[in-house]
Each structure stands twice: as C-alpha cells, then as structure tokens.
C-alpha positions in Angstrom: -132.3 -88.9 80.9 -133.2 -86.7 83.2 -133.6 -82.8 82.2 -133.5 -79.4 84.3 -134.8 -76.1 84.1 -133.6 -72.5 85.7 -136.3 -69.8 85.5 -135.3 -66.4 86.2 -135.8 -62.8 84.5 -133.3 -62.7 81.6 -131.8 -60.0 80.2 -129.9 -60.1 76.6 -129.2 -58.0 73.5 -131.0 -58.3 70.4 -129.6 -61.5 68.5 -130.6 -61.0 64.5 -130.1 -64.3 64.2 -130.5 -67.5 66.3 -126.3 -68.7 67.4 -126.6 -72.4 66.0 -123.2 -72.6 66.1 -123.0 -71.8 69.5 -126.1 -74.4 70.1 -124.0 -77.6 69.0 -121.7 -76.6 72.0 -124.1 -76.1 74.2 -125.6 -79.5 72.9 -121.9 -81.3 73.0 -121.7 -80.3 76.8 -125.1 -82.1 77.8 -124.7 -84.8 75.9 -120.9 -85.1 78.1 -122.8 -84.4 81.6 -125.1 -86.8 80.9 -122.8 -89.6 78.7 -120.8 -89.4 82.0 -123.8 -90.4 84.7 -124.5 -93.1 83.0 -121.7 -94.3 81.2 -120.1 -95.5 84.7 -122.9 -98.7 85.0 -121.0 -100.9 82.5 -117.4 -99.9 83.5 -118.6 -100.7 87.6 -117.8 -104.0 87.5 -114.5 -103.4 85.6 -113.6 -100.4 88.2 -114.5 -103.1 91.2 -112.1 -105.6 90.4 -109.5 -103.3 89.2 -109.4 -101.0 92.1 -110.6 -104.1 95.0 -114.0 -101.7 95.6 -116.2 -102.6 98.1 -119.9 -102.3 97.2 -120.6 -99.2 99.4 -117.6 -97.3 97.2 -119.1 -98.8 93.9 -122.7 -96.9 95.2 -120.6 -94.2 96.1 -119.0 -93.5 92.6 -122.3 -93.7 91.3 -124.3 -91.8 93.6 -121.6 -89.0 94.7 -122.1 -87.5 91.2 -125.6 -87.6 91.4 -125.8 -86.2 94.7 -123.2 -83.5 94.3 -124.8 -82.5 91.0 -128.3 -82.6 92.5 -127.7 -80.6 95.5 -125.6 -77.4 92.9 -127.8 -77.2 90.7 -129.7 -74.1 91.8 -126.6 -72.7 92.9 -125.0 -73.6 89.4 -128.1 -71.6 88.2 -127.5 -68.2 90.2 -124.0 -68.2 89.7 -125.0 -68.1 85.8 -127.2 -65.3 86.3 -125.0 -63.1 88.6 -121.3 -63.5 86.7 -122.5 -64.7 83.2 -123.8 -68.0 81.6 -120.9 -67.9 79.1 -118.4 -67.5 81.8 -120.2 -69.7 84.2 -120.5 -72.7 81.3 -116.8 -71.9 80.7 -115.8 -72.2 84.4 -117.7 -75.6 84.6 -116.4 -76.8 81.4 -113.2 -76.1 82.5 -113.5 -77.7 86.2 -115.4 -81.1 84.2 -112.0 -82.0 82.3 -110.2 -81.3 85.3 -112.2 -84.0 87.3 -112.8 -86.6 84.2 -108.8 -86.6 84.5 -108.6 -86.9 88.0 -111.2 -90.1 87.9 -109.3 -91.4 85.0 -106.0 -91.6 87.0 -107.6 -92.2 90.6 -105.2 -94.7 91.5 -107.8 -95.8 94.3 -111.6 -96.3 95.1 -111.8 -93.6 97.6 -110.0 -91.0 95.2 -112.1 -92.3 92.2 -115.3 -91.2 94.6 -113.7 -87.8 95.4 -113.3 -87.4 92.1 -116.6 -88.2 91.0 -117.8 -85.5 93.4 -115.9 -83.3 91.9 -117.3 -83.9 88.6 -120.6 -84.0 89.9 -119.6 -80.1 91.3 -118.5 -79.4 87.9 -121.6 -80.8 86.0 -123.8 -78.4 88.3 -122.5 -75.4 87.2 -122.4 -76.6 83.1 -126.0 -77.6 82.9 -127.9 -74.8 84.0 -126.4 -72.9 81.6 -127.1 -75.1 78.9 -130.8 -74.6 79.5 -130.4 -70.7 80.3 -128.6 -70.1 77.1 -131.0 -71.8 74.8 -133.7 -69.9 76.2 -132.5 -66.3 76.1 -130.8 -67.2 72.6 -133.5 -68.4 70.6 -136.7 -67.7 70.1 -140.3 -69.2 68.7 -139.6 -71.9 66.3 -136.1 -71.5 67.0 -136.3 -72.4 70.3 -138.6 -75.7 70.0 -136.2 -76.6 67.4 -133.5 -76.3 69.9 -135.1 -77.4 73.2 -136.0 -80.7 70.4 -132.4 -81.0 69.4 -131.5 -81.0 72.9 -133.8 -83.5 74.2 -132.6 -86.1 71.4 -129.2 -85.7 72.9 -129.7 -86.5 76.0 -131.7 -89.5 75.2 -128.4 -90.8 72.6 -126.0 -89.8 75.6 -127.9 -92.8 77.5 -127.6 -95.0 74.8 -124.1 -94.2 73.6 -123.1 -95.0 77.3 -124.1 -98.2 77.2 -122.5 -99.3 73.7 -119.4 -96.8 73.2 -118.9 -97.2 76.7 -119.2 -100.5 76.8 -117.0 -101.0 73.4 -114.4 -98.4 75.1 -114.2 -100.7 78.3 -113.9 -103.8 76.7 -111.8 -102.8 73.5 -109.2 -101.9 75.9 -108.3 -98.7 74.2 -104.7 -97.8 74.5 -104.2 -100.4 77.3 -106.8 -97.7 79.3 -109.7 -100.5 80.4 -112.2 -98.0 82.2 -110.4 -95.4 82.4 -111.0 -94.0 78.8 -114.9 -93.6 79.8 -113.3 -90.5 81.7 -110.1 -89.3 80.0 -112.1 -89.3 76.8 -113.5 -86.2 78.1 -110.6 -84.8 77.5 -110.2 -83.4 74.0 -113.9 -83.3 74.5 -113.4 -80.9 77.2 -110.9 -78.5 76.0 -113.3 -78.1 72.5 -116.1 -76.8 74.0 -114.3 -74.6 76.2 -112.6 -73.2 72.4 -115.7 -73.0 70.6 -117.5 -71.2 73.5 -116.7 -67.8 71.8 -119.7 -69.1 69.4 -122.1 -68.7 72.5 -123.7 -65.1 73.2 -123.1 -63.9 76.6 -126.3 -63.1 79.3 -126.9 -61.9 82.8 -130.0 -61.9 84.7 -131.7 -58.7 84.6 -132.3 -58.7 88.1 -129.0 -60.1 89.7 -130.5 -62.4 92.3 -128.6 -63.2 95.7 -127.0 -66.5 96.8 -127.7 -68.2 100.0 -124.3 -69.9 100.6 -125.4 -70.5 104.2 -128.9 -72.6 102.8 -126.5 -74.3 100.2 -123.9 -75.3 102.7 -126.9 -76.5 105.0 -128.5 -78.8 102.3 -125.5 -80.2 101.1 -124.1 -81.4 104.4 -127.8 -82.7 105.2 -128.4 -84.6 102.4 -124.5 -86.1 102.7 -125.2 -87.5 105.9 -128.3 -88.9 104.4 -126.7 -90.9 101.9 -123.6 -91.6 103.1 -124.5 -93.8 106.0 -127.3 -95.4 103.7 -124.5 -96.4 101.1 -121.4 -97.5 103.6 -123.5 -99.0 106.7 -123.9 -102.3 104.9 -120.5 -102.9 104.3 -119.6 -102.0 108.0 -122.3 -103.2 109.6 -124.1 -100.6 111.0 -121.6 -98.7 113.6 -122.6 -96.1 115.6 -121.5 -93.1 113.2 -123.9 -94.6 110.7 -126.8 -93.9 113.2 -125.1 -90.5 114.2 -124.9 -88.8 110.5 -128.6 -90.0 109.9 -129.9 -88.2 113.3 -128.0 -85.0 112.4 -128.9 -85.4 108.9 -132.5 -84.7 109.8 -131.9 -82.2 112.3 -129.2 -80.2 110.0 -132.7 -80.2 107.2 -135.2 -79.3 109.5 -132.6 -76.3 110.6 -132.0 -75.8 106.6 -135.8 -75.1 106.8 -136.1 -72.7 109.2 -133.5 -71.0 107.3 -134.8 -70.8 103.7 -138.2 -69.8 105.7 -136.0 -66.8 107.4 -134.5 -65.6 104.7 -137.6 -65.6 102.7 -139.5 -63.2 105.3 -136.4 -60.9 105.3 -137.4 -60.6 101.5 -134.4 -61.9 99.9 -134.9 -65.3 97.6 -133.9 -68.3 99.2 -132.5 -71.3 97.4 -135.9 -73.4 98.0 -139.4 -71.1 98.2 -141.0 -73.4 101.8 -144.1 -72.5 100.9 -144.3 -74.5 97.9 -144.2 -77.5 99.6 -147.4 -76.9 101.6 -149.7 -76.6 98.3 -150.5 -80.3 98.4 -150.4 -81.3 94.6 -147.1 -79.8 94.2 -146.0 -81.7 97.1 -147.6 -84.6 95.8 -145.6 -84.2 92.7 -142.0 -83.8 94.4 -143.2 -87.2 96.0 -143.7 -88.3 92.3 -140.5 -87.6 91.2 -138.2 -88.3 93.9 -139.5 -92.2 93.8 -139.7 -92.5 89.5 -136.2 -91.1 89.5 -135.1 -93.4 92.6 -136.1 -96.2 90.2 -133.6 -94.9 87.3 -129.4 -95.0 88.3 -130.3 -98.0 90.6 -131.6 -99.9 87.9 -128.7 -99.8 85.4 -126.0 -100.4 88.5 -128.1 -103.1 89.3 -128.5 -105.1 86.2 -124.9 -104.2 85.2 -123.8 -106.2 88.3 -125.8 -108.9 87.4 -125.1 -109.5 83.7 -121.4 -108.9 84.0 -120.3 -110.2 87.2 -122.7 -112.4 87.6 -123.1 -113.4 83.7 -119.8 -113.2 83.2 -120.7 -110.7 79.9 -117.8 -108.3 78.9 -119.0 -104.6 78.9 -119.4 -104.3 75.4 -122.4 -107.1 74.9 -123.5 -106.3 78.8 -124.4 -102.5 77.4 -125.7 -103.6 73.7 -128.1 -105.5 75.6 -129.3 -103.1 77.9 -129.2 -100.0 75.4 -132.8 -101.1 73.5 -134.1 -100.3 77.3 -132.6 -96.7 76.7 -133.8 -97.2 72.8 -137.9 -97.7 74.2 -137.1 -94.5 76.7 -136.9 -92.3 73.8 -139.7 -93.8 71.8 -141.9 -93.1 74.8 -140.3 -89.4 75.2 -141.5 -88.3 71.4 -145.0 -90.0 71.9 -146.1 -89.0 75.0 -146.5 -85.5 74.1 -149.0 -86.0 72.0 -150.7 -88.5 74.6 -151.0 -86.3 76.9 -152.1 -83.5 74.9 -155.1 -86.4 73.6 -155.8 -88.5 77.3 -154.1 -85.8 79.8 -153.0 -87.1 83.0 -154.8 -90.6 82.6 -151.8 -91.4 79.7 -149.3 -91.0 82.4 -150.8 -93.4 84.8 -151.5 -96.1 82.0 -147.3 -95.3 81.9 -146.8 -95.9 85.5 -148.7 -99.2 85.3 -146.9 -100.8 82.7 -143.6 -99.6 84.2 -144.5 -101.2 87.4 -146.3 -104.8 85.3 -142.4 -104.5 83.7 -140.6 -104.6 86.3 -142.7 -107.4 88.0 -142.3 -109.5 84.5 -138.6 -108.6 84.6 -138.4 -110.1 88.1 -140.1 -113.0 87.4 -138.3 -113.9 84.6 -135.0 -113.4 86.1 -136.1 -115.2 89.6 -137.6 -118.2 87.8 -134.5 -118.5 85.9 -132.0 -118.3 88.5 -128.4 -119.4 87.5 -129.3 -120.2 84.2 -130.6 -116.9 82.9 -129.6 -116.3 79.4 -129.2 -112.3 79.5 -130.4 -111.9 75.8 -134.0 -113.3 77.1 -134.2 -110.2 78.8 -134.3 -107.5 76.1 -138.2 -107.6 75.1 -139.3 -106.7 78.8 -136.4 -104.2 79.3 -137.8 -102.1 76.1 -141.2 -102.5 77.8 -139.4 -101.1 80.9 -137.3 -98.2 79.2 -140.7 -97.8 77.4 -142.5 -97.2 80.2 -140.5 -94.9 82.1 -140.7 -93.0 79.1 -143.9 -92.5 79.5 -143.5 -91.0 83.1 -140.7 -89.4 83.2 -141.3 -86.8 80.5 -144.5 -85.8 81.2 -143.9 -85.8 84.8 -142.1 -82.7 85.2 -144.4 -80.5 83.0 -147.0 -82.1 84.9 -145.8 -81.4 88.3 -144.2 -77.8 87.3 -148.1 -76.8 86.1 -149.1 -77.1 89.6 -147.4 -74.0 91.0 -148.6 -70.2 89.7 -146.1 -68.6 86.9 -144.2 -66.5 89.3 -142.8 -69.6 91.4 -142.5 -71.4 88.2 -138.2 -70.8 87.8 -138.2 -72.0 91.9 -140.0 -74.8 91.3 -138.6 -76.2 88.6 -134.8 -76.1 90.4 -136.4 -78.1 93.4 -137.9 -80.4 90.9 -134.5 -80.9 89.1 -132.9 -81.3 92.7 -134.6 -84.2 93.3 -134.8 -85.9 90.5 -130.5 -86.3 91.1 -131.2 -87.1 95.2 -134.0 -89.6 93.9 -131.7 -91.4 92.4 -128.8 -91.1 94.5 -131.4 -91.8 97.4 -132.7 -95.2 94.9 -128.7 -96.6 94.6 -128.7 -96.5 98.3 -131.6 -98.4 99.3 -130.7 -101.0 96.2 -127.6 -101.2 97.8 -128.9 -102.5 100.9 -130.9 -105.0 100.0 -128.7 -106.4 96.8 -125.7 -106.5 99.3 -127.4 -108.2 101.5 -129.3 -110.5 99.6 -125.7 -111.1 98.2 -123.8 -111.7 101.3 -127.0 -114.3 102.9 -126.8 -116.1 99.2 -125.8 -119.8 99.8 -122.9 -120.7 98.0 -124.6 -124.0 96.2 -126.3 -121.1 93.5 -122.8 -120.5 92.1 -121.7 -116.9 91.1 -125.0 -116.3 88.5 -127.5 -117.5 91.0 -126.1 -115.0 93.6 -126.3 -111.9 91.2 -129.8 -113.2 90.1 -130.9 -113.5 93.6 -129.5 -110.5 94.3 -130.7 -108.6 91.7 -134.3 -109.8 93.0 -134.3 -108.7 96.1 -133.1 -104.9 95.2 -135.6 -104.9 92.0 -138.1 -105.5 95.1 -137.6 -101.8 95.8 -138.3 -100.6 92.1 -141.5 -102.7 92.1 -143.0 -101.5 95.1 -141.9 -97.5 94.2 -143.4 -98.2 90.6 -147.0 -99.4 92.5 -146.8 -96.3 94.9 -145.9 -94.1 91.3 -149.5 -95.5 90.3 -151.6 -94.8 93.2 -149.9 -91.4 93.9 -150.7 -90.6 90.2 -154.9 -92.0 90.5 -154.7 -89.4 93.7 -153.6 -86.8 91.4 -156.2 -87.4 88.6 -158.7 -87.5 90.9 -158.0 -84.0 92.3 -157.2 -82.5 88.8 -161.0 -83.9 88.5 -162.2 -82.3 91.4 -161.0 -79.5 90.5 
C-alpha cells in the first residue's frame, strides 16, 4: 500500500474537462499492480506444495517482483516522458498480461520466479504513468478528488488480495488452484489496454535523457544483494553467495561514481548523489527503507504460519488477516488531519504503537505455541495494520518536504525505489531467520509449533526495525525543532 510519485516538467493541451473516464482505467491498472504484490501471500503456501518450492524460491517469487519493480521505476518514469504516458501505460499494460499468463502456466518454481520478474518489469513501466496522467489531466478539486479515488484503491487492492484471493485459491476456480490469482489478469489486462483511448496523451516538455548505463548498474547491484540473501539459507552459504554480495557493493559504489559523473557533465542522472548528503533527507530514506522492510515480510510470514502451520485454507487464512489491511486504511484517512493538528510528533506516536503491536503480536503467538487459535489474533493485527497506517502515509510527504522544490520529482523516485528494495530487502532477512528457526525446530512441537516458532524468530526483525523507526523519528523531531 505503498504509493509513488514522478515529478518532471509536464507539457499537455488544454483539457475543457477533466477525462473521468479515462481515470477509472488509470485506477483499474493500480489497483491490478498492486492486487498482484500482494495477492501472492495467501496463494504461497498453495504454490509451495504444488510446484515442491524451496523457501529461497518462495522469497524469490515474492521479492523478484518487488525488486524488479523497485529498481524501473524511475526508468518506467522517463520512458513515459520521452515516448508518451499513453503509449508507455499501453506498452506496460500490454507486457503485465503477458507475464500474469506466463506465472499462471509456470510449470516450475524457477519459471514462476522469472515470471514474476517479468511482471515486476512490466508493473514499472504501468505505474508511473498512472501518477503522471492524473496529474497533467486534472486539475484543483479535480485532482484531490482523483489522487483521493486513487489512494482508496490501492488500500481495497490490499484487502481484496487477501479475501478474493484467498476465495479464488481455495474455491478452486475452474480446477485453476493459484493459478487464477494471475490468469485473472487476463481479461483484466486486455480492457484497460481497449479503454486506453479514454486517456489524453502527454510528453514531458523537456524530454529528459535516460541513463541505461546507471540503470543497468543499479539493477545488477541490488540483484546480487538479494539474491544471495534469499538463496544462501537453503544452500548453505557457498562461496558464490559471498562473491555476489562483495561485487554487489563494489558494482553500487561504481554506480555512484557514475550518477555523480554524469551529473557534472550536466545531464540528469537516474539518482541526484547529492541528495543523499543533506542529512534529514538521508535520515528519511533510512526511514523508509526499514518501515517498508517491515511490510511484504510480514504478510509472507504470517501466511506461512496460519496456513501451513495452522492448517487454514486460503480463503479463512486471508479473511483473517484482511481487518490488518482494513486498520491500514483507517489510519491512511486520519492521519492527514493528525499531522496537520500534532505535526511530526503524530507520526512517532504511530511508530510506537506499530512497534508495542508487533511485540503484543509476538507474545501472543510465542506464549501460545502449537495451540494458537489464529482468530485470537485479529485485535492486535488491526492495531498493527493501524499503526503502519499511521507511518507509512505521512512518511513520504514527510521525508519528500525535506529536499528544495526543484529536486522534489528526483527525490520522490528514490523514495519510491526503496520503498520496493525495503521490502524485497525485509523478505530476505525474514527468510533467514524464519528458515532457520524452522530447520533448528525440534520435531516434539509438531507442525504449528514450528511455524509459531518460526514465525517468532523472523517477527524478531520487524520488532527491532519498528524500535529503530521510533528513535530515527525522535532524531528527526528534534532537528525539525532545532530548526
């Protein structure tokens, strides 16, 4: 329930009126992107067993979305400003249905993780459009009535992932298990691209350059960051593992140099350098990369737990965990006005009760053990969706006010890229410690008192991110106050 934003100098003709009917496309396409990153948690188990995945490919078809749709999202941007956000939201549309179909017949773990990438690729090029288009086509009221309508759909694409996609997984539609979570997309697909004609066409004014080499650089960088983290586990550690992560951080300190390069030779670089050294903003890319860390992890986590471990089919697994999702977007229409009353202090007060839920919520489940009753859980998981809430939409408009104006549009695509390798980054750290707290569980627990323990151990991580959220954000009040 993430969101993005793209920020360059847009040109369009004069619209008399505001394309609505081209809006509910654009809407129908986020609310696909997003129905599709999270949808995936309550077919995982499903997928596991059907396809014999190990647990490094079940991080992988989670976080190779994530990460491939985190690290093209700028470029997904550019491409829409150079060659048209029509024909660019086409284009992605159009590559989305292609992928949903290839996941939905991946006969294979490894082909369903390709395909996921490929999705993920696909999703990158859709959404920055979505947010372009909105805000060269309407203006005013208009436009907070749109950016509104939008923000409610992403928050029901959460939700309807857990139900409808639980209900589509366990109904067993057409004898498809969970393959209909992706070959729904479909007819879904193939509409949008139709009923594009409805959407006014827009360039940038100025027709920015792309830096293939910086986006080549980033992407192989941050693959050789995850991929090790997600698939050492299961191999124990061999050397390549080491290898990747050593020329992971040399191929992003060379991607450095190289945005730095281009940048003095006066062309615009995928990721402005210098707005990492103005410490608040800094501060705030800290902020995000560990809240959203806390977010994909999280649902793969308790998914594992309550339907492997639980033995719950899909459907009840995800009506169970959908009021977390329900408190989310109670917290995202309040905290607005929080804010606007307590400023900054209303986000921390957010961060602290995230972090006291996610302490209850380990508790509870530790203290039960193999006789947790999943229902018991639903009062501290709207407390946790509740609280996340509360950070996560204030968050970015916090952390995009500390750059000036002009930097605003290259801010804001760092900020959305990693809030996708924050979470990518959280399923493979969770990984680690739920697989291994798995694998070192003695057998006398039974199957529920595995997942519980295991469950612990990774919900460890979320606790101890949550804490640092807290004392990252006291650091930042206390510098807003000094200043």
């Amino acid at each position: 329930m993430n969101t993005h934003s793209h920020q360059v100098c847009y040109a369009n003709s004069h619209i008399e009126r505001a394309p609505w009917r081209g809006l509910y496309v654009l809407l129908l396409a986020g609310f696909m992107t997003i129905f599709d990153l999270f949808v995936v948690n309550v077919a995982i188990p499903s997928m596991q067993r059907d396809l014999q995945a190990n647990f490094s490919q079940i991080g992988l078809i989670v976080a190779g979305y994530e990460l491939a749709f985190g690290s093209l999202l700028i470029t997904g941007g550019r491409l829409g400003d150079i060659f048209g956000r029509r024909r660019l939201f086409v284009i992605g549309m159009a590559g989305f249905t292609v992928a949903s179909l290839c996941c939905g017949v991946a006969p294979s773990a490894t082909l369903l993780v390709g395909a996921r990438v490929l999705q993920g690729f696909a999703a990158a090029l859709v959404f920055p459009q979505v947010y372009a288009l909105i805000r060269v086509n309407f203006k005013g009221d208009d436009s907070r009535r749109a950016f509104g309508l939008l923000g409610m759909t992403l928050g029901l694409a959460a939700i309807a992932a857990q139900v409808f996609g639980g209900w589509l997984v366990q109904g067993n539609v057409f004898g498809l298990g969970w393959r209909s979570i992706f070959l729904i997309n479909l007819p879904i697909g193939l509409l949008a691209m139709i009923a594009a004609r409805f959407i006014p066409e827009s360039y940038a004014q100025t027709r920015p350059n792309l830096d293939w080499l910086g986006v080549l650089l980033v992407s192989i960088g941050l693959s050789l960051l995850l991929v090790p983290l997600l698939e050492g586990p299961d191999l124990h550690w061999p050397v390549w593992c080491f290898a990747a992560l050593i020329g992971a951080g040399l191929i992003l300190v060379l991607f450095y140099y190289q945005q730095e390069h281009y940048r003095r030779a006066g062309l615009l670089p995928l990721v402005d350098m210098s707005l990492l050294f103005q410490t608040r903003f800094a501060l705030g890319v800290v902020l995000v990369l560990l809240v959203y860390s806390t977010s994909s992890s999280f649902f793969l986590s308790f998914a594992l737990l309550v339907q492997t471990g639980l033995g719950l089919d899909p459907f009840i697994a995800g009506s169970i965990f959908a009021p977390c999702s329900v408190g989310f977007v109670m917290a995202s229409l309040v905290a607005p006005k929080w804010v606007k009353q307590w400023h900054t202090q209303a986000i921390v007060v957010g961060a602290m009760l995230y972090a006291l839920s996610i302490g209850l919520l380990i508790i509870q489940v530790a203290l039960a053990g193999s006789a947790l009753v999943a229902v018991h859980l639903i009062p501290v998981l709207v407390v946790i969706g509740f609280g996340q809430g509360l950070i996560m939409t204030p968050l970015l408009n916090l952390v995009l006010g500390f750059v000036p104006t002009y930097q605003a549009g290259m801010a804001s695509g760092v900020v959305s890229t990693v809030q996708q390798v924050g979470a990518a980054l959280g399923v493979a750290v969770i990984g680690i410690l739920f697989n291994y707290a798995l694998s070192t569980a003695p057998d006398g627990t039974g199957l529920a008192g595995q997942y519980a323990s295991a469950f612990v151990s990774g919900m460890l991580y979320n606790f101890g991110a949550a804490l640092l959220v807290c004392v990252l954000l006291m650091r930042v009040v206390s510098a807003a106050r000094a200043d």
